[in-house]
C-alpha positions in Angstrom: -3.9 34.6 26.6 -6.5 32.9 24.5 -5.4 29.6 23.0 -5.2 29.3 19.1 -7.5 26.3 18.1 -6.5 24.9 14.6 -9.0 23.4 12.7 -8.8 19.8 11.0 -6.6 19.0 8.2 -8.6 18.1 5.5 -7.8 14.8 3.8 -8.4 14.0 0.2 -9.9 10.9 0.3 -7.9 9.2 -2.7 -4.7 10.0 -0.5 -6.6 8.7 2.3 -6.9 5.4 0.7 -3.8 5.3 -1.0 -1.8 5.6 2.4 -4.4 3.1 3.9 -3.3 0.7 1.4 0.7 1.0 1.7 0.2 1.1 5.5 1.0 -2.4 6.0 5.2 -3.2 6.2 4.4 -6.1 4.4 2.6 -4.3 1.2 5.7 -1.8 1.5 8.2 -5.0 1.5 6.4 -6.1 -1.5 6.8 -3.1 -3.2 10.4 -2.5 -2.7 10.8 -5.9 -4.4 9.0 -5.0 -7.5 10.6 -1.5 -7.5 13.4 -2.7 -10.1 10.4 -3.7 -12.6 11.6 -7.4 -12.4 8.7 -9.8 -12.4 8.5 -12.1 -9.2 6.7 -14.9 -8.0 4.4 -15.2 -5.3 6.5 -17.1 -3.6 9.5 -14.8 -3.6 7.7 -11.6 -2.9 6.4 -13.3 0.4 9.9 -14.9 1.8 11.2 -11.3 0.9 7.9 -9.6 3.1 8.4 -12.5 5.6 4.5 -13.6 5.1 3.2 -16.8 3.3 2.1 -16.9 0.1 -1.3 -17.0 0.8 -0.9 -13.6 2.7 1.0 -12.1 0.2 -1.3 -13.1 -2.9 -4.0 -11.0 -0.6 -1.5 -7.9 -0.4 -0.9 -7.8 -4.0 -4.9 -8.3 -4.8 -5.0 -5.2 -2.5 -2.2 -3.3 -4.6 -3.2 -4.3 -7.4 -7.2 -3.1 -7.1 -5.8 0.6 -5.5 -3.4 0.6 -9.1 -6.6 -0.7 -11.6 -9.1 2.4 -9.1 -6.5 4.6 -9.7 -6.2 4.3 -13.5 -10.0 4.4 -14.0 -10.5 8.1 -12.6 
């Protein structure tokens, strides 16, 4: 019996980058935090993502570029 071969799945690359950039548990942490539309500081989002502040402001810089891409296409 001849085996089926299945080709590739194509991946849009804005998906592509969008998963790329929620990837990280941390990012995702972050996230869930800010879900409720509260505004939070630094400081908070990072004890609640377990990082320090200096990681987290890098995370959000990383959200927050994906968000400003996003609304410019």
């Amino acid at each position: 019996m001849a085996r089926r071969v299945h080709p590739a799945p194509r991946l849009d690359p804005d998906i592509a980058r969008l998963a790329g950039a929620l990837a990280d548990p941390s990012r995702i942490a972050m996230l869930d935090a800010l879900l409720d539309g509260s505004a939070l500081a630094i400081g908070a989002l990072a004890r609640r993502a377990g990082i320090t502040a200096a990681t987290a402001s890098g995370h959000l810089r990383r959200l927050v570029d994906e968000r400003d891409r996003k609304s410019v296409v």
